[in-house]
N, C-alpha and C positions, 0 to 999 in steps of 0.2 A: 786835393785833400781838404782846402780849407774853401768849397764852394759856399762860402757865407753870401746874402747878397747883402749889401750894401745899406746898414742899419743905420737906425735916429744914435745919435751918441751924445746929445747934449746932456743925459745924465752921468756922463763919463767924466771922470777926473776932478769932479765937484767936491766942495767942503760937505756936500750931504751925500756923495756916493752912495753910501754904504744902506739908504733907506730904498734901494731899488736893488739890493744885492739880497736876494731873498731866496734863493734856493742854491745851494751850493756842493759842489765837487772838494773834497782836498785827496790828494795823490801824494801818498808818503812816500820817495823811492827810499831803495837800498840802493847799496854804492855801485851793487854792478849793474844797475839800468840804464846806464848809460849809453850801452852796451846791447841791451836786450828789451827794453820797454818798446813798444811801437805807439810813437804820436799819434798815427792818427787813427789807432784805436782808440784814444784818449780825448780825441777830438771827436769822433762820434759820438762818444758817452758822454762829453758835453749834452748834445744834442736830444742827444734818446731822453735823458732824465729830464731837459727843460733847463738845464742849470746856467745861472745867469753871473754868479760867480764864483771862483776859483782859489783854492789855497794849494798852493806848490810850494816841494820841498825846495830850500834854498841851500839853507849852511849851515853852520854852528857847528856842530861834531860833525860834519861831512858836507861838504862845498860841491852841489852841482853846477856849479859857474866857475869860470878860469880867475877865481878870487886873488888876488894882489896882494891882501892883510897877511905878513909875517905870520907863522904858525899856523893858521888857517886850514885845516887838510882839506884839499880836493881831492876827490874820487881819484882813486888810482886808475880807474877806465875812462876818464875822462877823454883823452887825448888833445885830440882838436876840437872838440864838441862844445855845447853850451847847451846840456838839455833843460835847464830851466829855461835859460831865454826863449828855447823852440816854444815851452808851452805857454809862455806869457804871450809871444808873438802870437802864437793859434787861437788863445782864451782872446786875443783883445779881437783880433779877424771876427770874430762871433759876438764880438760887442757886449762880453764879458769883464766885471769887476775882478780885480787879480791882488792876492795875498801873498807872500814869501812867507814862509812856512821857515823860523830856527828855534833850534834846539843845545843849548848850550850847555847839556847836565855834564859830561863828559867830555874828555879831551883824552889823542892819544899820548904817545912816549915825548916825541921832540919837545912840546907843548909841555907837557911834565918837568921835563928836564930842565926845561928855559926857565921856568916859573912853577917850583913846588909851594908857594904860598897859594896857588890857586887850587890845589887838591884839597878836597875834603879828609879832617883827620875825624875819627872816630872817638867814643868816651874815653877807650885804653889809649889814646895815644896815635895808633896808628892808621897813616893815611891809607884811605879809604880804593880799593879796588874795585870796579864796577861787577856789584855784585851778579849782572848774567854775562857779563865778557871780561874778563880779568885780565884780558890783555890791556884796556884803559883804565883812564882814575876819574873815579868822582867830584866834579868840581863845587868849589866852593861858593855857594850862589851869592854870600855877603861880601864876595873879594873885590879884588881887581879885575879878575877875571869877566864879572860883569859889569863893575862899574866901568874898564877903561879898555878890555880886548875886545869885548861885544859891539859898544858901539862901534869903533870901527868897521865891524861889519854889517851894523845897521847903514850905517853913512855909505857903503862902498854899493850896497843893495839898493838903496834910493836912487841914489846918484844916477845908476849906470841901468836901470829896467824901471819900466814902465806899471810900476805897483802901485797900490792904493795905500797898502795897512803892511806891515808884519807883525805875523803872528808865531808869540814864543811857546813853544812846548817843554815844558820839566825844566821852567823858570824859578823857582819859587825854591830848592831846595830838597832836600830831603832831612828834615830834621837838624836838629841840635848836631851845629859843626863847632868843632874841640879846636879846632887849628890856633897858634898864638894871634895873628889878628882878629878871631873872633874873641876870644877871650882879653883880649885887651880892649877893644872897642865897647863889649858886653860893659865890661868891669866899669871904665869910662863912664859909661852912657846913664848906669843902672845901681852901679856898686854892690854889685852881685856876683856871685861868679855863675859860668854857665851851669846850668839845670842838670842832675845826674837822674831826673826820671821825670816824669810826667804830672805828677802828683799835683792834683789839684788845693792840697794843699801847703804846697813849697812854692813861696813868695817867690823864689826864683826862675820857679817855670812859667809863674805867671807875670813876671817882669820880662823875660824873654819872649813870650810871643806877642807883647805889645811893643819890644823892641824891633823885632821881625818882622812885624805888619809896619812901621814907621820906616824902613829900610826896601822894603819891598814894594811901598807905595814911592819911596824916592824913586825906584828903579824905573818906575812905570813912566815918571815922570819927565827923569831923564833918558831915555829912551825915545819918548815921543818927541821932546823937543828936537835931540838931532835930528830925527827925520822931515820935522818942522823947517829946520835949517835950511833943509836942503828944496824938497815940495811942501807947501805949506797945506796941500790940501790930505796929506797922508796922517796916520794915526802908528802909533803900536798900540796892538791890541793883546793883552795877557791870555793866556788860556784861563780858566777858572773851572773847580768841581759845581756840585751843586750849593756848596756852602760857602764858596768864597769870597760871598760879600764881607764875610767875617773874617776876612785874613788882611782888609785891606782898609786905610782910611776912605769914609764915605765920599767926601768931598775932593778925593783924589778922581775916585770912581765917575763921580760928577762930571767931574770937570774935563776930563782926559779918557775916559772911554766911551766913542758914542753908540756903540754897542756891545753888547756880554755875549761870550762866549762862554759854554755849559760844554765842559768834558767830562760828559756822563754816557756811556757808548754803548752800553748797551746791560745786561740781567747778568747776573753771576751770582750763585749760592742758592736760595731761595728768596725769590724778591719777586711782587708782582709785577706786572706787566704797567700798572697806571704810574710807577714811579718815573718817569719818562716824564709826564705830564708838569709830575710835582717838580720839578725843575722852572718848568714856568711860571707856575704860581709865586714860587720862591724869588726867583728875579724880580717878578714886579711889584712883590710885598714891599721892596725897597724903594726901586727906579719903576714907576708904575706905565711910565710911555716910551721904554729905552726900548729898541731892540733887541732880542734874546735869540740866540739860536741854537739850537740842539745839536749837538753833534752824536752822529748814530757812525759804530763800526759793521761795517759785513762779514768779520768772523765774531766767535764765540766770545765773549770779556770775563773769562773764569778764567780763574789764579794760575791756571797751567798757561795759557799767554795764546798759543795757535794763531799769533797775531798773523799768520801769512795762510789763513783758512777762510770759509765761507760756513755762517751759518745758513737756518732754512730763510727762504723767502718768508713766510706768512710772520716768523721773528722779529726781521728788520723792518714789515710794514707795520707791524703790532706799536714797535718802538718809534719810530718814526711817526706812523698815525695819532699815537699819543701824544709826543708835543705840539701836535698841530694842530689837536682839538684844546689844546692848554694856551696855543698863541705863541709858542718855539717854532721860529723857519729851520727847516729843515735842511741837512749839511751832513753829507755821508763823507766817509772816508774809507780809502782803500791804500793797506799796507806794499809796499812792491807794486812798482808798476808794471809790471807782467804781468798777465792776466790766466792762468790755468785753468780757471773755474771760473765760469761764466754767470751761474745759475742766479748771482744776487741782481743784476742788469734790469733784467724786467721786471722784478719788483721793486728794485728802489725808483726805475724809470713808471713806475704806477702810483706809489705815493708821492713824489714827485709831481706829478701829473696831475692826481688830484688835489694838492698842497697851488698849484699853480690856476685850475679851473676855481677853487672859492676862494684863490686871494682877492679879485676884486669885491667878493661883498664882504667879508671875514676881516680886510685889510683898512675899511674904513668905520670899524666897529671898535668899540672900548668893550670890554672884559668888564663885568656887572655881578655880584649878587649878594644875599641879603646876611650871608654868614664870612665870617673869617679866623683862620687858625693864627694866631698871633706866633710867628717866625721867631724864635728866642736867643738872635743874635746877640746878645748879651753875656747868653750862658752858655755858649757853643764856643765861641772865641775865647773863653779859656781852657778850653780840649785841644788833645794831640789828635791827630789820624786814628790812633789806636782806637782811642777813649769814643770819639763825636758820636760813630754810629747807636753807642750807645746809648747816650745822652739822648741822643734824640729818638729812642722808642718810644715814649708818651707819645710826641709830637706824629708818629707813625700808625700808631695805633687810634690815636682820634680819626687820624686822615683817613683811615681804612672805615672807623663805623660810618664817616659820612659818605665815604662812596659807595659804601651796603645801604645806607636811608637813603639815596637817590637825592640827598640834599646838596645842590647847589653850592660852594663856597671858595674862597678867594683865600691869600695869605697876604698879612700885613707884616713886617718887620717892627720888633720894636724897637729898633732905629727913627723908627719915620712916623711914630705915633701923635703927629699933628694935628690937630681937630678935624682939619678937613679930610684926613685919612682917614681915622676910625669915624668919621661920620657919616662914608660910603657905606658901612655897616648897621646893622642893626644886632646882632650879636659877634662877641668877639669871644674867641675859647683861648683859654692859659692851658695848655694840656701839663705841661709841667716848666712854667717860666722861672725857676730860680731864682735867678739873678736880676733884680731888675731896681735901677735907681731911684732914691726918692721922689725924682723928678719924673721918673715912667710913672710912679704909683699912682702917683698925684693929676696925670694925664688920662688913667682908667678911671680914677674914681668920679672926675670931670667927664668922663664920657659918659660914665651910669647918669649921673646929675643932671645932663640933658638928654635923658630916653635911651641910652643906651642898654645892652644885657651883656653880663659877661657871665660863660663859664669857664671857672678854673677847678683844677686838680693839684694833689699832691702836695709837690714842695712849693708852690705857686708863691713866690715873692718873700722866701723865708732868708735871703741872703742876699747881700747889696753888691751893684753891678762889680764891684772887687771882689766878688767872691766872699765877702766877711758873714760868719752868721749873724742873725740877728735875732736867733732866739727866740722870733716870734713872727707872725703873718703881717706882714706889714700891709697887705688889702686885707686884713680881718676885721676891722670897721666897715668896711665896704660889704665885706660879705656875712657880717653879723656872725663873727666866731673868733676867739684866742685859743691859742693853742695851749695844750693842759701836757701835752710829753710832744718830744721831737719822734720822727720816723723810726721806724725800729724794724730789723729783718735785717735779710728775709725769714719770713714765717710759712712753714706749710698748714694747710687744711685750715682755713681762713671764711668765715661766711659772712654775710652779711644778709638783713633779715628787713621783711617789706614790715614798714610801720604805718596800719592807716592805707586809705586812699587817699591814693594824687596821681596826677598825670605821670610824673615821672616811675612810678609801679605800673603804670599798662601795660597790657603785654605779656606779663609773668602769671595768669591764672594756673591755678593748679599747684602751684610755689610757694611758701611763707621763707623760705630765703634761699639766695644762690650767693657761689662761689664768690669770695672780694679777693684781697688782693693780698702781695707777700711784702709790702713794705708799707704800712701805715701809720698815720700821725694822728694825735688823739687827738681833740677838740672840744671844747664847753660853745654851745650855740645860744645865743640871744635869745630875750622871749619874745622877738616878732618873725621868729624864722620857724620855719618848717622843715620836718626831719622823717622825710620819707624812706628813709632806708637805716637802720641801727646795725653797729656792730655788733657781731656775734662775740661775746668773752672765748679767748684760747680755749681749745680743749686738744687731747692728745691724737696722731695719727697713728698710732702704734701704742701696742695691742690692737687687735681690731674689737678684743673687747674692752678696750675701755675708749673707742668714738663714738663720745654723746657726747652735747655740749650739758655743762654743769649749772649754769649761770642765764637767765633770761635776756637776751638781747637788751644791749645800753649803750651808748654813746653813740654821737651823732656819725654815720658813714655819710649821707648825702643833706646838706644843709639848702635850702631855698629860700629866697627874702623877696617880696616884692615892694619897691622903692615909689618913693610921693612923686617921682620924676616920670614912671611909668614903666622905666626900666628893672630889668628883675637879673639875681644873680641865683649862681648855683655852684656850689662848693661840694667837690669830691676828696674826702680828705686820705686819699689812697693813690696808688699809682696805677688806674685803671689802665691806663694809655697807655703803660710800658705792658703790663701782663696780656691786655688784650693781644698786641703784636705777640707775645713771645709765646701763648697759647690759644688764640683765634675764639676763645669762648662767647657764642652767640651771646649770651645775658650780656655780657660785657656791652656788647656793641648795641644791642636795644640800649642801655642805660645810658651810653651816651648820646644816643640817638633822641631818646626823649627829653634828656636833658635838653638839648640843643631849642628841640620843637617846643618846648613849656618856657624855655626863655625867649624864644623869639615870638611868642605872646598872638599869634596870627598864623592864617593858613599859607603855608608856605607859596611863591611865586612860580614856582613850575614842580608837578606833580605826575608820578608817572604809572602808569597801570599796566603792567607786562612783566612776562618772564626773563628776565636777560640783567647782567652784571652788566653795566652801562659806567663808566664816566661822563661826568656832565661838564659844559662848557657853556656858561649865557653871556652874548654879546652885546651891543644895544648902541645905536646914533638916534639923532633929529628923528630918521628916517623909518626906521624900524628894531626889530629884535631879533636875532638868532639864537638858535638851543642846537650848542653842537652835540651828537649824540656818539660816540665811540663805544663800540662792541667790546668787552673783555669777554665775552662768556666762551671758554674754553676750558677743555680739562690742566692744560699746563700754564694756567692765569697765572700761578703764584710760580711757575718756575721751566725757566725756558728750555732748552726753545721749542716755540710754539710749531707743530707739525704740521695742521693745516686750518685752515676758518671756518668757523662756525657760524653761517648768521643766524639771526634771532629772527621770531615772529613778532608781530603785530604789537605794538607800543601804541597807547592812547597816552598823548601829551597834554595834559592841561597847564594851560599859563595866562597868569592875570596880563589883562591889558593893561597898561599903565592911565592914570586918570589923565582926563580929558585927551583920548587919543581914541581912536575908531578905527578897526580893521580896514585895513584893504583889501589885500590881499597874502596868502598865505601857501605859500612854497615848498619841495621837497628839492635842494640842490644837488643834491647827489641821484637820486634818479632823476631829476629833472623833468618836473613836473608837477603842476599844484597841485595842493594837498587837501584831502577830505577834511574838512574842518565842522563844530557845531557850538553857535553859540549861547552864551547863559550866564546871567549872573556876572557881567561882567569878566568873562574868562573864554577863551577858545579853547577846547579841545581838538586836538591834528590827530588824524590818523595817521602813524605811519607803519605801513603793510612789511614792512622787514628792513634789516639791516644788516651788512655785511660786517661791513669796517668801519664806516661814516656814513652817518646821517647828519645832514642841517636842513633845521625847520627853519625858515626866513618868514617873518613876518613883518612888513612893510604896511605901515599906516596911509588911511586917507588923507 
């Protein structure tokens, strides 16, 4: 079964493990696998997919080891067996990095009984029953239960198997727990009582989840230490969403995880297909050199669960191949280790495959380019689950026009807004930053003053990193404008109207104004700014005879200022970002598109001429440059899953040399083979004759 021969293992068992752990298997069993998984089917699909390491179920709510820790449930199939230990044994035979996989949301009856301080009670009082098995109860993630039952089976899992990391799943909670030790601790802690709703504007919900983030980074911490105790080269590592840099102190993060985990598994609702990507972006807005890896599931991830199902193949490569062109290692998971449905094997064993062929040149590349969406951890971190996604539709809506302009761009946290960060940049976008400190303000306005460009939107900096309003733009100096009325809406039948020529009206011939936006803030603009776009005054939707507007277009919609530094800003005083996502209106997305190219004052560094929805990825060392190229273009781009591949024709790439550097040579790594190139002006143009799923153009200097 386990015909391994006989591997290098000197990167085994190292305090840096985990930077040669780059493609990954986790196997979630259910309890009767014990019983009915076959290892060494599970040893071959090691094998087929390339995968180098491993996350296996271990324990928490159900124990596949003959666990010793009081309460603890083992698998009622267990008998005599140890089927985690078989696959740690198998995974290490192959010269594989090995995780333990717990989960501690849940507990059953005995465990209950022993200890109902550890159940989750609800707003009314009453403890919490797991709302998809109600034969168990919801644990209380602030308790005892993980401060003092967990560890010991942290401790019992190091001890006794040969692991690198454990890895917690449905650690963190699920909402505002009522139980009397949270509400004494809360009270304690805060002098508040706990939160009876989400409301952004009750001091208590926003004292409780900085409470919860200071409890949750405790947990991480102790957690790691015990397994420190035992092997000093082991880690716990937390699961995290796309957003959970915001749930957590940074400097915990720091310190204590040397890599992120993104439980983002895969499209549900309608959602395009590059959002995969944006996970990476997002992790390194913060931790710009940390490993990040993607976790992709192989069935459906809509609300109905089908968690023991297979979606199609060209879905989970879709997913998959977009964190890889974004710099996410790739890390499938499979529910149930029985395997009935084969059909996801050869595709995750493909991207896989090619995720393992461009790690050597892709692997010694830093992530590059000339734009960045400023990540507004600030103003996320005071959202529930409910609320976030909302919040963050400006922020989705920009992301989307610049993957429609073919424009290159990175994400910065404003966390981590240190010179040296935003100086990687040359424009930075506020799609809608809120929240942000006087001490972030003061960090933008410092980056315009040495050459920088910013565009912002909307409610951009109109409330301080507490949430407080402030009644005014606090970068309106910066971008030559005070505000004359706060936002108002939503409003229907909204225009906004070209005033003049300027770069940023390109594009709209034929138009004297298109559709704006349903929540806008009024503005007085300075007299060295420009006002390429005017509101339109209200007029009525209804009657259809009385839509005309009344009033000649006034007030500034789009403000522009070009600064003595060389840097230029551009102020949208609407919520382009959110409407664009929630309605797809091309104008929309040209206006931030130009917006973007008029502040970044220069021709862009790679340029693309072809028919195809493309995500872009630019990489760059000493040595040379890569343009990773990923195909969207599909009919089911914005909503999965995807049926079969479409690839695209012929792409002509142009991209600036970097000064004092001279072609060498110039590459096609996925078909493998150089690439038609023509030079001019200082730029290369690559032909590349199609693309499936990936393309990377390498370009390696003399």
């Amino acid at each position: 079964m386990l015909d391994a021969k006989a591997q290098a293992n000197d990167h085994l068992r190292t305090h840096d493990w985990y930077r040669s752990a780059t493609r990954w298997t986790q196997l979630t069993l259910a309890e009767d696998d014990p019983v009915k998984y076959d290892l060494a089917q599970w040893i071959d699909i090691f094998k087929r997919t390339r995968s180098n390491a491993t996350c296996i179920s271990a324990g928490g709510y159900v124990a596949y080891y003959p666990s010793k820790v009081p309460l603890h449930h083992v698998s009622k199939f267990i008998g005599d067996s140890d089927p985690f230990g078989d696959l740690v044994t198998g995974a290490r035979q192959l010269g594989m990095h090995v995780m333990a996989r717990v989960d501690p949301h849940a507990i059953h009856q005995d465990a209950a009984d022993a200890h109902p301080e550890w159940i989750a009670v609800d707003k009314e009082g009453n403890k919490r029953r797991h709302w998809a098995f109600p034969d168990v109860w919801v644990t209380c993630a602030y308790s005892d239960y993980n401060f003092k039952f967990m560890p010991e089976i942290v401790r019992e899992l190091t001890a006794n198997y040969d692991i690198d990391a454990i890895f917690a799943n449905r650690w963190q909670g699920h909402g505002v727990c009522y139980c009397q030790s949270c509400k004494t601790n809360f009270r304690t802690a805060t002098g508040h009582e706990l939160p009876m709703d989400e409301s952004l504007e009750n001091p208590a919900w926003l004292a409780w989840t900085g409470w919860r983030r200071s409890l949750l980074s405790r947990l991480v911490v102790e957690w790691d230490a015990v397994m420190k105790s035992v092997k000093p080269h082991t880690s716990f590592i937390p699961n995290m969403g796309s957003v959970s840099l915001t749930e957590f102190d940074l400097d915990i993060i720091e310190k204590y995880c040397p890599f992120l985990c993104v439980d983002d598994q895969g499209r549900k609702g309608v959602e395009p297909v590059w959002m995969s990507g944006r996970n990476g972006k997002r992790m390194r807005a913060t931790f710009r050199d940390r490993p990040a890896i993607l976790i992709t599931s192989i069935g459906p991830e809509e609300e109905y669960r089908w968690k023991d199902s297979v979606t199609t193949g060209p879905e989970i490569q879709a997913w998959i191949d977009g964190g890889t062109t974004q710099g996410l290692l790739p890390w499938f998971t499979k529910f149930n280790g029985v395997v009935p449905d084969t059909r996801w094997i050869q595709p995750v064993a493909d991207s896989f495959g090619m995720h393992a062929d461009l790690e050597p040149v892709l692997s010694t590349m830093t992530p590059t380019a000339e734009i960045a969406i400023l990540d507004p951890a600030t103003t996320l971190r005071h959202h529930g689950q409910d609320t976030r996604r909302v919040a963050e539709a400006d922020d989705l809506g920009f992301y989307m026009a610049l993957v429609e302009a073919r424009l290159p761009f990175e994400m910065v946290s404003d966390q981590a807004m240190a010179p040296a960060m935003l100086d990687r940049f040359k424009v930075i976008i506020l799609a809608n930053s809120t929240c942000l400190s006087d001490e972030q303000v003061q960090a933008l306005e410092a980056y315009v003053a040495r050459g920088g460009s910013i565009v912002a939107a909307h409610e951009s900096s109109t409330r301080t990193e507490a949430n407080k309003p402030r009644n005014a733009i606090a970068l309106g100096d910066l971008l030559g404008v005070t505000m004359a009325k706060a936002a108002r809406g939503p409003i229907k039948n909204t225009y906004v109207a070209i005033n003049g020529s300027h770069p940023i009206s390109d594009g709209f011939e034929g138009a004297n104004r298109i559709i704006g936006g349903t929540r806008l803030l009024a503005v007085d603009a300075a007299a060295d700014t420009s006002k390429p776009f005017l509101y339109v005054p209200d007029f009525p939707d209804l009657p259809m005879e009385e839509v005309y507007p009344r009033e000649d277009p006034k007030g500034a919609a789009v403000v522009t200022r070009e600064h003595a530094s060389g840097g230029r800003t551009v102020y949208i005083p609407w919520n382009i970002g959110g409407i664009l996502w929630e309605v797809m209106a091309a104008d929309h997305s040209r206006l931030i598109a130009n917006s973007v190219r008029w502040a970044l004052n220069k021709r862009p560094d790679i340029e693309i001429t072809g028919l195809a929805a493309l995500d872009l990825a630019v990489r760059e060392n000493h040595a040379g440059l890569a343009v990773v190229l990923n195909n969207l273009s599909n009919p089911m781009m914005m909503k999965g899953p995807i049926r079969e591949i479409y690839p695209v024709g012929r792409q002509d790439v142009s991209i600036a040399i970097p000064t004092g550097k001279t072609l060498g040579k110039a590459e096609l790594l996925v078909a493998g083979r150089e690439a038609e190139i023509t030079l001019a002006d200082g730029r290369v143009t690559v032909v590349v004759p199609s693309i499936t799923t990936l393309e990377v153009i390498h370009l390696t200097w003399a």
